[in-house]
N, CA, C and O atoms as a GROMACS GRO file, in nm:
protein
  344
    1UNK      N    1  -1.870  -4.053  -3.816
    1UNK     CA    2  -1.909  -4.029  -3.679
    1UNK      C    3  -1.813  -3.928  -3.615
    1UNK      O    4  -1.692  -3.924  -3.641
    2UNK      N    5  -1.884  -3.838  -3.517
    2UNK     CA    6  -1.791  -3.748  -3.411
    2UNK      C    7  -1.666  -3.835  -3.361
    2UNK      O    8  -1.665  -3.948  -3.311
    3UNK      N    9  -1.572  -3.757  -3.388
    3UNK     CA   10  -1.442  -3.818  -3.291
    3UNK      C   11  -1.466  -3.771  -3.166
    3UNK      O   12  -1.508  -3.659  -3.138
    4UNK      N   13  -1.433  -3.875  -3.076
    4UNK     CA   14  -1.468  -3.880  -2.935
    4UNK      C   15  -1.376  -3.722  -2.788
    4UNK      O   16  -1.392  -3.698  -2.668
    5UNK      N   17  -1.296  -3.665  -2.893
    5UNK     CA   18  -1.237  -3.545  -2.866
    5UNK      C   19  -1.267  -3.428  -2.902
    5UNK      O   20  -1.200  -3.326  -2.916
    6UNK      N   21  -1.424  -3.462  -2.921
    6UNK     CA   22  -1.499  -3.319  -2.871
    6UNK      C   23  -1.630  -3.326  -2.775
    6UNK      O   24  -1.738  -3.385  -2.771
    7UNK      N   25  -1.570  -3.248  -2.712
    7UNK     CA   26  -1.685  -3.292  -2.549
    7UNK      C   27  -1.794  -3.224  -2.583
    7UNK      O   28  -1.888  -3.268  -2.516
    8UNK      N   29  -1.847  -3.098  -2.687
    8UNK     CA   30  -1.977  -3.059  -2.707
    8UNK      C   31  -2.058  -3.121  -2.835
    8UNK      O   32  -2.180  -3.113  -2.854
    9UNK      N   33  -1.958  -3.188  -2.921
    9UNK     CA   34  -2.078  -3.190  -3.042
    9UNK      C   35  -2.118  -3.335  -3.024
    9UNK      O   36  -2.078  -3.434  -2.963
   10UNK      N   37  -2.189  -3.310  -3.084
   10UNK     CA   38  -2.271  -3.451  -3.127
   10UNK      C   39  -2.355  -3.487  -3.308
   10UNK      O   40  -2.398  -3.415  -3.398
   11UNK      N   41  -2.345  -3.618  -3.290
   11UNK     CA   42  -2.462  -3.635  -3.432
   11UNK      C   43  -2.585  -3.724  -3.396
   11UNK      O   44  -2.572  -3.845  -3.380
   12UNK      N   45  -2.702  -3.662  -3.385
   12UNK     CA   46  -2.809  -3.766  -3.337
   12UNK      C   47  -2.918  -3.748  -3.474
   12UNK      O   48  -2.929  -3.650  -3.548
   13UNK      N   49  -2.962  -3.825  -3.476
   13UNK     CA   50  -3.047  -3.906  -3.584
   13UNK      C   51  -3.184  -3.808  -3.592
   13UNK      O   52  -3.249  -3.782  -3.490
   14UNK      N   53  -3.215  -3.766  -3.706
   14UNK     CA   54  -3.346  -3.698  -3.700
   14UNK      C   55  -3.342  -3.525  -3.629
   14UNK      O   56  -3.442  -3.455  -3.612
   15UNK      N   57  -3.206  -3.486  -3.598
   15UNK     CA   58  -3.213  -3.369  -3.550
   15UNK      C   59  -3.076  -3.326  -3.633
   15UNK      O   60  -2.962  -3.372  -3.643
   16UNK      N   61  -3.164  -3.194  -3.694
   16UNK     CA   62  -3.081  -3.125  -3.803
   16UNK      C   63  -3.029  -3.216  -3.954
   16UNK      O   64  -2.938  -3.184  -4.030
   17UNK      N   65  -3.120  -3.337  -3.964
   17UNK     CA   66  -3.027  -3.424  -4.064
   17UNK      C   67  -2.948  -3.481  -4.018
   17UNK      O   68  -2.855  -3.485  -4.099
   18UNK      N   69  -2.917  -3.543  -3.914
   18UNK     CA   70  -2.849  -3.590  -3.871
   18UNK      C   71  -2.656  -3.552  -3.890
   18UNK      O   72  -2.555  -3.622  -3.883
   19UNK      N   73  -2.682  -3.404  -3.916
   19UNK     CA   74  -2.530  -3.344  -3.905
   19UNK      C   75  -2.543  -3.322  -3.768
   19UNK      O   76  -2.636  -3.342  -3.690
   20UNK      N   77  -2.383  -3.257  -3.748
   20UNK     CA   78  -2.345  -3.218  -3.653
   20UNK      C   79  -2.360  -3.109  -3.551
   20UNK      O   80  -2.332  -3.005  -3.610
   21UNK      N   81  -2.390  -3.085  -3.435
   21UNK     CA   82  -2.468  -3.010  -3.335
   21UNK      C   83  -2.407  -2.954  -3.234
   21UNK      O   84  -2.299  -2.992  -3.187
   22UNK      N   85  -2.467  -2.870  -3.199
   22UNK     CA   86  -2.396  -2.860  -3.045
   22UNK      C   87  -2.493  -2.954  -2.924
   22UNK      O   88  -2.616  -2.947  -2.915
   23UNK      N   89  -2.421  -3.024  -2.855
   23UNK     CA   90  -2.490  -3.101  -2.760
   23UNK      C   91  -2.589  -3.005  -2.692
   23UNK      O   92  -2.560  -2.891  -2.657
   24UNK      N   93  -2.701  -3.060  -2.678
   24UNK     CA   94  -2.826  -3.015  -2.564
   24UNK      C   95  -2.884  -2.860  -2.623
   24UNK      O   96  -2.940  -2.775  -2.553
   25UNK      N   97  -2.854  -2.850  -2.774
   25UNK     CA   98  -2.928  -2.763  -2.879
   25UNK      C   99  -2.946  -2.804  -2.977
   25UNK      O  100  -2.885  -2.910  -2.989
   26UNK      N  101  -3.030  -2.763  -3.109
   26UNK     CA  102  -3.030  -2.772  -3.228
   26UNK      C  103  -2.955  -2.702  -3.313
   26UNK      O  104  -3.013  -2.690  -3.421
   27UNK      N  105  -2.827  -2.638  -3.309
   27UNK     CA  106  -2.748  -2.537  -3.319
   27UNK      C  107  -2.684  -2.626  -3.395
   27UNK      O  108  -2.656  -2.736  -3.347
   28UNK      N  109  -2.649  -2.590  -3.538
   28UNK     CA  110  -2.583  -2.746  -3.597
   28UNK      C  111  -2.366  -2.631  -3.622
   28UNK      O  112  -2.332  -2.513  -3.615
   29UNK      N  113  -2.313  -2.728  -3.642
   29UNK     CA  114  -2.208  -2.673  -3.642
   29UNK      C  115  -2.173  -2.549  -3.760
   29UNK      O  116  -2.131  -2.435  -3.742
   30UNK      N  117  -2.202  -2.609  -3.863
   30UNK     CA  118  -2.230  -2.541  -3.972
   30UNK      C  119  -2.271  -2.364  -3.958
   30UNK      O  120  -2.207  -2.268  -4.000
   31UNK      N  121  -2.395  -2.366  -3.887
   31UNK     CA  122  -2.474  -2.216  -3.864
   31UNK      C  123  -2.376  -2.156  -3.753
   31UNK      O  124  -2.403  -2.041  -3.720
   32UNK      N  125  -2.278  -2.208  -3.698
   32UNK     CA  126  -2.159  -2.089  -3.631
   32UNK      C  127  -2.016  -2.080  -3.670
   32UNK      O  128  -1.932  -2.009  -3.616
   33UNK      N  129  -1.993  -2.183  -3.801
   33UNK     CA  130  -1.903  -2.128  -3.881
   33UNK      C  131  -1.933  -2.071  -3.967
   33UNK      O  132  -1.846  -2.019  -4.036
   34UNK      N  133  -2.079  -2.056  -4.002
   34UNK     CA  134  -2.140  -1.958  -4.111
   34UNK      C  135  -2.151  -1.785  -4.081
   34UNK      O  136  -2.163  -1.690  -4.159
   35UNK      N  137  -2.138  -1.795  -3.915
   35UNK     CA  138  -2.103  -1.648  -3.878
   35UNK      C  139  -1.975  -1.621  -3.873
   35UNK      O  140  -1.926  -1.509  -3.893
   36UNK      N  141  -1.914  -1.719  -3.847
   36UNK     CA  142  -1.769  -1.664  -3.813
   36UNK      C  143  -1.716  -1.611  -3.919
   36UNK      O  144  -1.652  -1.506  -3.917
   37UNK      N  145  -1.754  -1.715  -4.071
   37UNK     CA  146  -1.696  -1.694  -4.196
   37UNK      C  147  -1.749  -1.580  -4.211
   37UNK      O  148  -1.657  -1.503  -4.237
   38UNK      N  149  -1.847  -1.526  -4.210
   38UNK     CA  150  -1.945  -1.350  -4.252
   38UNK      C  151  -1.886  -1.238  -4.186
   38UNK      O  152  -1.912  -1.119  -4.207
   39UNK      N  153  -1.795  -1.292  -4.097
   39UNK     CA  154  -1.698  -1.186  -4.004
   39UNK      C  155  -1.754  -1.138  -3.871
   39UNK      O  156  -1.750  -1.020  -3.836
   40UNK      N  157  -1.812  -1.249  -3.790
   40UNK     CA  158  -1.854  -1.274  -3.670
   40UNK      C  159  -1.757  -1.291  -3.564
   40UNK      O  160  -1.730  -1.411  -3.557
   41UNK      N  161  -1.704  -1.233  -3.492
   41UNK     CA  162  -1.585  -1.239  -3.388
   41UNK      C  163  -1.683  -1.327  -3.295
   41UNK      O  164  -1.805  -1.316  -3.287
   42UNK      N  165  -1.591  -1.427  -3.222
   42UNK     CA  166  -1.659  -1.551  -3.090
   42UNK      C  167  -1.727  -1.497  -3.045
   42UNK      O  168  -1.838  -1.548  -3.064
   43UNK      N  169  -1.736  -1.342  -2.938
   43UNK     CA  170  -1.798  -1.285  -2.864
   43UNK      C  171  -1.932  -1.250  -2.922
   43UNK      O  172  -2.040  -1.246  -2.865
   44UNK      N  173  -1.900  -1.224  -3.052
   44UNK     CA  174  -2.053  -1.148  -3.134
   44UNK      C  175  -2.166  -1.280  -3.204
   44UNK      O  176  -2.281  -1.278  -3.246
   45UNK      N  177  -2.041  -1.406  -3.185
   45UNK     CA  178  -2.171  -1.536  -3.189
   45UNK      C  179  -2.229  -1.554  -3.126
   45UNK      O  180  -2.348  -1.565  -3.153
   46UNK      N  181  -2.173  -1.571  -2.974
   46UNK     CA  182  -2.212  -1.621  -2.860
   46UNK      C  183  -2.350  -1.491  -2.822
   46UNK      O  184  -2.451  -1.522  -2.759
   47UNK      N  185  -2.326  -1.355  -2.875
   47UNK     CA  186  -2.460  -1.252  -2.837
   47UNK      C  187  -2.556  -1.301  -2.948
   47UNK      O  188  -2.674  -1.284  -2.919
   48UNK      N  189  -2.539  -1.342  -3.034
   48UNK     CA  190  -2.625  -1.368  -3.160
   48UNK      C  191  -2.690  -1.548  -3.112
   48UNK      O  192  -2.793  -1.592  -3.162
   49UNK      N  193  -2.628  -1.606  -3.036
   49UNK     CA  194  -2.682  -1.747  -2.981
   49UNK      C  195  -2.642  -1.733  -2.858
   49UNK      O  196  -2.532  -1.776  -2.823
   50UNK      N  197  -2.730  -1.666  -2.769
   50UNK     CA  198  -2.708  -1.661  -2.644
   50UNK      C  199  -2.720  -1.797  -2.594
   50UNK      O  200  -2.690  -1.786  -2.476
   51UNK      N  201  -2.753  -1.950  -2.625
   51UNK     CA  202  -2.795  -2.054  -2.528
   51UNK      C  203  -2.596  -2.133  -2.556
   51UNK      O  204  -2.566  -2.239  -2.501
   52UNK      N  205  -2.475  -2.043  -2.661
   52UNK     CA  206  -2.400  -2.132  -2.615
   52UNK      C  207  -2.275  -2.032  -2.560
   52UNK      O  208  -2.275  -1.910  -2.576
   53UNK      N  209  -2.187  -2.098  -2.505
   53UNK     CA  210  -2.066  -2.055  -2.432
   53UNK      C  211  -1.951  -2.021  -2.527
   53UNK      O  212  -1.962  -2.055  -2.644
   54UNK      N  213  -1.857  -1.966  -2.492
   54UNK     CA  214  -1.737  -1.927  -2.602
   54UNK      C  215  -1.643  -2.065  -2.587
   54UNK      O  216  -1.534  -2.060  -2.645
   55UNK      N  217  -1.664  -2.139  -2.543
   55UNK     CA  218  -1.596  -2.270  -2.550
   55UNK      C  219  -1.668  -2.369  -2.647
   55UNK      O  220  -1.598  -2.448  -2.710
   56UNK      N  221  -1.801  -2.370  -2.661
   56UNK     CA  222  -1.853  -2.441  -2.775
   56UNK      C  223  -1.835  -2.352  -2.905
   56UNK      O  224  -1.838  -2.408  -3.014
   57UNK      N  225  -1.818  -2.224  -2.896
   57UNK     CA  226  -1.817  -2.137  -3.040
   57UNK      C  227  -1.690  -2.195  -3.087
   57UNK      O  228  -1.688  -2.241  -3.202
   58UNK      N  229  -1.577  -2.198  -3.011
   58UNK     CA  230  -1.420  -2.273  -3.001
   58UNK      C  231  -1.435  -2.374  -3.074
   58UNK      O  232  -1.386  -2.373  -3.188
   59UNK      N  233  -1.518  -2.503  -3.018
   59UNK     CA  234  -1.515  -2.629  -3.006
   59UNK      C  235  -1.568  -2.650  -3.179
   59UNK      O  236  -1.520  -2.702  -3.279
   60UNK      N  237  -1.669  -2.591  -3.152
   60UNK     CA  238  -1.649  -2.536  -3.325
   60UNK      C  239  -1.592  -2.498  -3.461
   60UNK      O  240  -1.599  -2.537  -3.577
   61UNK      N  241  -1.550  -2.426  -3.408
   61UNK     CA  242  -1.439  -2.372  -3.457
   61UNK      C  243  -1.335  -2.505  -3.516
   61UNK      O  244  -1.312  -2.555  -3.626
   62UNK      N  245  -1.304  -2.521  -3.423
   62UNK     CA  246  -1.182  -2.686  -3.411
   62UNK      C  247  -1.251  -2.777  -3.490
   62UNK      O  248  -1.197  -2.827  -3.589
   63UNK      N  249  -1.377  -2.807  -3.452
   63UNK     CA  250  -1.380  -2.888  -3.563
   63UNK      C  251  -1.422  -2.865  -3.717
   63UNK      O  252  -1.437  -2.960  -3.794
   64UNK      N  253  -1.437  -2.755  -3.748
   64UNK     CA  254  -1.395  -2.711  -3.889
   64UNK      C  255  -1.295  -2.683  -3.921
   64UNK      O  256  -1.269  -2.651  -4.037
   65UNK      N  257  -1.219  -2.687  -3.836
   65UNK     CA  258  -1.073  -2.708  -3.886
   65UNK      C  259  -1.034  -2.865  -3.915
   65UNK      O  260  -0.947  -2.904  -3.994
   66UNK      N  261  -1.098  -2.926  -3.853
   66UNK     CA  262  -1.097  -3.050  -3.884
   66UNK      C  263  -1.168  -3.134  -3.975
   66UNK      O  264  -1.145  -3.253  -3.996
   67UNK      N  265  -1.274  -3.045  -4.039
   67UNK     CA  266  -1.399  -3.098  -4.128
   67UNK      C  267  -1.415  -3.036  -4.247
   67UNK      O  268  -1.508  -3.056  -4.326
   68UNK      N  269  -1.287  -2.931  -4.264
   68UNK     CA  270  -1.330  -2.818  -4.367
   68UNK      C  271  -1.412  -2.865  -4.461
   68UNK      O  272  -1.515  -2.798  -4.469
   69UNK      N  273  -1.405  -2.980  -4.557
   69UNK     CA  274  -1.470  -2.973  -4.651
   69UNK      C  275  -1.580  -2.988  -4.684
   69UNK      O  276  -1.639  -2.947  -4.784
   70UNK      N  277  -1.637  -3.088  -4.542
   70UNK     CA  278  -1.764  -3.130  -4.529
   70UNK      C  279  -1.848  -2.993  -4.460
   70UNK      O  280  -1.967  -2.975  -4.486
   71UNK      N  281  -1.795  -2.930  -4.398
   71UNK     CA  282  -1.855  -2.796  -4.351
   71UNK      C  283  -1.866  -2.671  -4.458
   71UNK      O  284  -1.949  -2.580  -4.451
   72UNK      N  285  -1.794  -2.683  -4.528
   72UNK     CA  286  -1.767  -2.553  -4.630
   72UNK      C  287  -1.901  -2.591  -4.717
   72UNK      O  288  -1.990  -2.507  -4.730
   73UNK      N  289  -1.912  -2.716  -4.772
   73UNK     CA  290  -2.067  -2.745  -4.830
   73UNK      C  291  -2.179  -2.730  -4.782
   73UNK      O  292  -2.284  -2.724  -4.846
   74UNK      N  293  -2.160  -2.719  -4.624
   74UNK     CA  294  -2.338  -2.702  -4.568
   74UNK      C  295  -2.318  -2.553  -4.576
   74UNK      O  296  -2.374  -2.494  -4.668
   75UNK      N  297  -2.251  -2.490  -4.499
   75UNK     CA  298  -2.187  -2.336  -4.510
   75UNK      C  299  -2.226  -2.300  -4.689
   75UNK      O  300  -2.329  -2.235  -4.706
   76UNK      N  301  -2.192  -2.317  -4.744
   76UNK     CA  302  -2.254  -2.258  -4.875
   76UNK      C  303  -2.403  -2.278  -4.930
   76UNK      O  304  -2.466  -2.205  -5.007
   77UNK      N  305  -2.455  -2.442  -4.846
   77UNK     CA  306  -2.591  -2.452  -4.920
   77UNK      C  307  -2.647  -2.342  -4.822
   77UNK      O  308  -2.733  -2.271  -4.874
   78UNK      N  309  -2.615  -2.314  -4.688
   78UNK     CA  310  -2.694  -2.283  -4.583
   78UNK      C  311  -2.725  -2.142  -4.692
   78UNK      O  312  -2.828  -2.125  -4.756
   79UNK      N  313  -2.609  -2.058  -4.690
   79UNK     CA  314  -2.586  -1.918  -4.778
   79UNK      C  315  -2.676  -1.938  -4.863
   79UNK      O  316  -2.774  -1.868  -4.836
   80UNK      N  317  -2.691  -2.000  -4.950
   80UNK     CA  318  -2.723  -2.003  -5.080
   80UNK      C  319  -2.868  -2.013  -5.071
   80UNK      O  320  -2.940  -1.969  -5.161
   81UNK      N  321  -2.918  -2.072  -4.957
   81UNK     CA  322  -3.078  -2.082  -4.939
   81UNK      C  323  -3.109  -1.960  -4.891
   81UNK      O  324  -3.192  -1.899  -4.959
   82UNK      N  325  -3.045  -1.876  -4.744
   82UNK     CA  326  -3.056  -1.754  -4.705
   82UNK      C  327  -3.050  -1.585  -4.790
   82UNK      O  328  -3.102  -1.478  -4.761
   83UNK      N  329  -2.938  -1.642  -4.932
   83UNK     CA  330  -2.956  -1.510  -5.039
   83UNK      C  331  -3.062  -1.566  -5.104
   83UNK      O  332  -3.121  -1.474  -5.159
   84UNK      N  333  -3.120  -1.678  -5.127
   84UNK     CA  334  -3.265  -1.709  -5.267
   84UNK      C  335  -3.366  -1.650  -5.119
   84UNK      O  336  -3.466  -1.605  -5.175
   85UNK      N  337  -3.379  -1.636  -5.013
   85UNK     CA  338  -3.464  -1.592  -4.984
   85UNK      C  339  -3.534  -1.480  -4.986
   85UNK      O  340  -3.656  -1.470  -4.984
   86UNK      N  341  -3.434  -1.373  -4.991
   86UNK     CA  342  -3.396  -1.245  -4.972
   86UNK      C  343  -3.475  -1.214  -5.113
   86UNK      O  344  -3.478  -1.100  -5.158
   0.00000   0.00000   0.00000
């Protein structure tokens, strides 16, 4: 479960798989460390997902610093589905 020291994410049941989100989107955490890692500067996420703030791109951020490993696996399946598409 979310540690209670992050005021944007959330995990709710049936949305996104029940990973992790940005509150009051379907924006899962994963798909904005997947830009950052591609060499996405905060400012150029936040134009690429205009519905969040540079404090949730942050908040993000933080918690893949806190989740690396469990994030680095969706982050690669995410990749890995996006190059078989191509």
């Amino acid at each position: 479960m979310i540690a209670s020291g992050y005021r944007y994410i959330v995990q709710l049941p049936g949305i996104r798989s029940g990973r992790p989100i940005i509150e009051g989107t379907r924006i899962a955490i994963h798909d904005v460390v997947g830009l950052f890692l591609s060499g996405a500067s905060v400012d150029e996420i936040v134009r690429e997902l205009p519905s969040l703030t540079r404090s949730q791109v942050y908040e993000c951020l933080a918690y893949y610093e806190d989740h690396r490993a469990e994030t680095d696996l969706l982050v690669a399946r995410q990749m890995a589905k996006s190059s078989a598409r191509q």
